[in-house]
Backbone as a printed PyTorch tensor [residue, N CA C, xyz], in Angstrom:
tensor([[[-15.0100,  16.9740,   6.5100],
         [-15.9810,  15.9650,   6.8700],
         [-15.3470,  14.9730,   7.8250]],

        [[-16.3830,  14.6100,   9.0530],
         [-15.7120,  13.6810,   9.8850],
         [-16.4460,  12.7110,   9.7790]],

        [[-16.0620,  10.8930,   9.9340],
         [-17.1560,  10.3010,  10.3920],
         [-16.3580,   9.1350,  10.8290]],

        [[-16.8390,   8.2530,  11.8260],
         [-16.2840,   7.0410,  11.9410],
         [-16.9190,   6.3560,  12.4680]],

        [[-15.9730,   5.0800,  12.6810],
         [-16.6690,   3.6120,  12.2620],
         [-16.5890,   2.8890,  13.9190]],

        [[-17.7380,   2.1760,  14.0000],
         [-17.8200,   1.5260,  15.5030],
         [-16.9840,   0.3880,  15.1410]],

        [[-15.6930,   0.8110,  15.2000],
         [-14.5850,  -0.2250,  14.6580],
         [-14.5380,  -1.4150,  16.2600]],

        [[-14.7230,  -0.9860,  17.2990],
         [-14.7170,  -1.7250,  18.5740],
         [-15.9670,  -2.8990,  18.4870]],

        [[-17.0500,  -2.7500,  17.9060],
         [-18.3350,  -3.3580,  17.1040],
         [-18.6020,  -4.5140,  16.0380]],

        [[-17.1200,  -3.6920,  15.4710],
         [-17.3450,  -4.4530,  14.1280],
         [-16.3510,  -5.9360,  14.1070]],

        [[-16.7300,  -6.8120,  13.4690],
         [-16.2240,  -8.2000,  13.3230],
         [-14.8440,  -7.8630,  12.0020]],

        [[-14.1620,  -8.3820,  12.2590],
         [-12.6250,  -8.4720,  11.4620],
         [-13.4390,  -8.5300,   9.8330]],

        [[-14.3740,  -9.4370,   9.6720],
         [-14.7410,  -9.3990,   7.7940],
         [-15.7810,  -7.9430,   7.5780]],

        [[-16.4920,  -7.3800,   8.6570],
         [-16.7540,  -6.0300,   7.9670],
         [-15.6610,  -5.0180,   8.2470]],

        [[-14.7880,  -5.9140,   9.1970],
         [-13.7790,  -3.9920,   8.5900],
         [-12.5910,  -4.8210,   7.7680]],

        [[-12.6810,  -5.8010,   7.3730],
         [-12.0760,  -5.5340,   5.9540],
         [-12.7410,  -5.2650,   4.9290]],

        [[-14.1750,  -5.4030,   4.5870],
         [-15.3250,  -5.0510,   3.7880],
         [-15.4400,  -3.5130,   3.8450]],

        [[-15.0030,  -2.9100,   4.4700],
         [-15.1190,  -1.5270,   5.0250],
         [-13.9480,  -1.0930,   4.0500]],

        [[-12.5270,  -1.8900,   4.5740],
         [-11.6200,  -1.2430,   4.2740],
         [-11.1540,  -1.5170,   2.5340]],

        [[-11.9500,  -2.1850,   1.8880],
         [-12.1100,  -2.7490,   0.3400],
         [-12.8600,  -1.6020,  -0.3250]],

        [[-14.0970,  -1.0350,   0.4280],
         [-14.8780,  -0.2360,   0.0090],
         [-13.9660,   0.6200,  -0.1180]],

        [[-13.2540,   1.6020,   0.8930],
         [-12.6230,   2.5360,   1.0270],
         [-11.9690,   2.3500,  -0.2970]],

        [[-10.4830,   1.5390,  -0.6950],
         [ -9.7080,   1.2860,  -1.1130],
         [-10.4370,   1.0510,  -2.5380]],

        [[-11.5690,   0.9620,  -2.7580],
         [-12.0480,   0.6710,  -4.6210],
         [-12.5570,   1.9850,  -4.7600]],

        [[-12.6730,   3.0050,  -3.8780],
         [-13.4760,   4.2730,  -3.9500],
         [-11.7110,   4.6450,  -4.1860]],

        [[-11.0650,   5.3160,  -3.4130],
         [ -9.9070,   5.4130,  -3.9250],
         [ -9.2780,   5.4790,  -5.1900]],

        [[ -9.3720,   3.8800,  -5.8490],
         [ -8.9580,   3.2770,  -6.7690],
         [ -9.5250,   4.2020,  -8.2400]],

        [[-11.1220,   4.4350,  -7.7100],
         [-11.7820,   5.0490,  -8.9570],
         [-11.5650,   6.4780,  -9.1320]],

        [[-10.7020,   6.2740,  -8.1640],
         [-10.5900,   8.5770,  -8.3560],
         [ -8.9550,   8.4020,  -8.3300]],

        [[ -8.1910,   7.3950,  -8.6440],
         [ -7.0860,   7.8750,  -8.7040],
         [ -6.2650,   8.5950,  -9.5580]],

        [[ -6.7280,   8.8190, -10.7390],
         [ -6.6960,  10.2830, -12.0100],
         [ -6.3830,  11.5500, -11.1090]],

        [[ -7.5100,  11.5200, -10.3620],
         [ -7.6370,  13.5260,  -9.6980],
         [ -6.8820,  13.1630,  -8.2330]],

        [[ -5.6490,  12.0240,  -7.8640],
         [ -5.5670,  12.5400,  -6.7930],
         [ -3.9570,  12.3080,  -6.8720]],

        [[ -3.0750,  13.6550,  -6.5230],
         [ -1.6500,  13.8240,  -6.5050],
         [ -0.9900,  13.1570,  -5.8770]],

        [[ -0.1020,  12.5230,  -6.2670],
         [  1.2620,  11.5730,  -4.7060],
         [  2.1180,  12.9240,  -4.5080]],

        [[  2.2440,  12.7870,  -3.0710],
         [  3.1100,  14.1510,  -2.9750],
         [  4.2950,  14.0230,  -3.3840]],

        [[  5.3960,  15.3790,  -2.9870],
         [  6.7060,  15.1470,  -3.9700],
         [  7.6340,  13.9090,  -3.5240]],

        [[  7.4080,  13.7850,  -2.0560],
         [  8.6070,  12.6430,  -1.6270],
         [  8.3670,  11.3430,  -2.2650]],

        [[  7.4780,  10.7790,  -2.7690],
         [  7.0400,   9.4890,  -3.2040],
         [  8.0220,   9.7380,  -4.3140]],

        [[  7.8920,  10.4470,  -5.4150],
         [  8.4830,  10.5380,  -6.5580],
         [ 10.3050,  10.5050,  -5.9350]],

        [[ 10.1950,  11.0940,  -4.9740],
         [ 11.9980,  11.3800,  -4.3270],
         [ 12.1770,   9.7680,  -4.4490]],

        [[ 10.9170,   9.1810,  -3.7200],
         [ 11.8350,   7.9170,  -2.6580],
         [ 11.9840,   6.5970,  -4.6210]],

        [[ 10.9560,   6.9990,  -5.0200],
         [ 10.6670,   5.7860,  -6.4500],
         [ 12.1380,   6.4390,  -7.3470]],

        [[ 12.9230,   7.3780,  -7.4020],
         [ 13.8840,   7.7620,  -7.9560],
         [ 14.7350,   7.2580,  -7.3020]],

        [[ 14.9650,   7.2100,  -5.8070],
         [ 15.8550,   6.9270,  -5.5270],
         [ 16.0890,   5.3750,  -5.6310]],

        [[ 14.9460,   4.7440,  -5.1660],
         [ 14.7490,   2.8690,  -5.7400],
         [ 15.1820,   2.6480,  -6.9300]],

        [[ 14.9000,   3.3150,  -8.0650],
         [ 15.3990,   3.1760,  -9.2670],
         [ 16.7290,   2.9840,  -9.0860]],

        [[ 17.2350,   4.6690,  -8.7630],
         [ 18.9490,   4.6800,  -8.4090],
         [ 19.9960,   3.5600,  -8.2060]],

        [[ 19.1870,   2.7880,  -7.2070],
         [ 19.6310,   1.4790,  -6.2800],
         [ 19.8670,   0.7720,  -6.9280]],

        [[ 18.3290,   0.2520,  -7.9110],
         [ 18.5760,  -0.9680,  -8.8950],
         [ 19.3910,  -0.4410,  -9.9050]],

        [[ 19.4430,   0.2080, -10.3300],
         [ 20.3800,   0.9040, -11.9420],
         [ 21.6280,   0.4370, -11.5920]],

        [[ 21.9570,   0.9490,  -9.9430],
         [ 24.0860,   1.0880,  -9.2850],
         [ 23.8680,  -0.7130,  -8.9620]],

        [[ 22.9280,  -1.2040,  -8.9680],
         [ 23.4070,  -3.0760,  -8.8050],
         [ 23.4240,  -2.8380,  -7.0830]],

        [[ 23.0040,  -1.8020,  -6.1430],
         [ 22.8670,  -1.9250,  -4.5990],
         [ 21.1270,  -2.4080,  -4.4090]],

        [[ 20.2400,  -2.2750,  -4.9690],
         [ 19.3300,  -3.4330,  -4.8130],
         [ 18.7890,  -4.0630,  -5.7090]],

        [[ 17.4660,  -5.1710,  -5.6400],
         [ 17.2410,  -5.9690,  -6.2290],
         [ 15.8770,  -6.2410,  -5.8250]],

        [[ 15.4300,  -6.6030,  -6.8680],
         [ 13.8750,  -7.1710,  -6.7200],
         [ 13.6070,  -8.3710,  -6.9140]],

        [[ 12.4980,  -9.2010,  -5.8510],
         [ 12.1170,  -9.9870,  -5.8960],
         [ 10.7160, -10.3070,  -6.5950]],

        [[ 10.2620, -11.2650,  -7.0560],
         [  8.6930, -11.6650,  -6.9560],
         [  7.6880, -11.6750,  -6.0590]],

        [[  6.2730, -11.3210,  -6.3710],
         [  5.6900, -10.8250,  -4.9520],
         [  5.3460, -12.0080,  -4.1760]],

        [[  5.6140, -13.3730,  -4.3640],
         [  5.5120, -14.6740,  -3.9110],
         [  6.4600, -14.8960,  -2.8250]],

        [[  7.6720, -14.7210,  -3.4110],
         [  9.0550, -14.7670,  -2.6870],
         [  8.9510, -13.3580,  -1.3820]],

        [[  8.4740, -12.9340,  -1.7150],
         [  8.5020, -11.2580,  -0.9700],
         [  7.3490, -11.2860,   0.3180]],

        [[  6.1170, -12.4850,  -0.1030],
         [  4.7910, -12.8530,   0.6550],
         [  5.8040, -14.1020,   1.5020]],

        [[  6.7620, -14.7910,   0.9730],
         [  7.1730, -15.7950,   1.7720],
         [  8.3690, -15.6070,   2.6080]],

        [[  8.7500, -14.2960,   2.3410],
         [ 10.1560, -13.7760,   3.4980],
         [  9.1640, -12.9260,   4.6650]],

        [[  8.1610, -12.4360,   3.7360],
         [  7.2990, -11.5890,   5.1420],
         [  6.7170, -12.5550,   6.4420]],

        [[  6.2880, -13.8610,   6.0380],
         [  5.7310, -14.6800,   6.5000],
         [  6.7750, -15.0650,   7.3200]],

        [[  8.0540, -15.8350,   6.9140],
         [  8.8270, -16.2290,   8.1280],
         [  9.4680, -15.0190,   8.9040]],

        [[  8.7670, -13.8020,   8.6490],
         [  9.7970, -12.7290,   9.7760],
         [  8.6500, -12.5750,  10.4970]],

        [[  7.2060, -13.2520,  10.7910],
         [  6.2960, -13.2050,  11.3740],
         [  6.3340, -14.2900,  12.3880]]])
């Protein structure tokens, strides 16, 4: 199935309204839908990192406020 969106048309709040829709349709089928194998590679290997003390996690506040000043 193809279809798309007169994204050149549309105002910034319907294509984020667009892109919410998408993303809660998603959300409700995420039971029947597989992450492929590398996701599981790359979340093992993040683990790895934090377990050996080579990374570290922040809060998603702190993480919204380092993104912001590299903007």
């Amino acid at each position: 199935m193809s279809s798309s969106l007169p994204l050149e048309k549309m105002s910034v709040e319907e294509k984020i309204q667009a892109m919410e829709s998408i993303w809660d349709d998603l959300c409700d089928r995420a039971d029947s839908l597989a992450s492929p194998a590398w996701h599981g590679e790359v979340l093992a290997d993040r683990e790895s990192a934090l377990q050996g003390g080579d990374d570290e996690t922040i809060d998603w506040e702190t993480a919204k406020q380092n993104i912001n000043k590299q903007l």
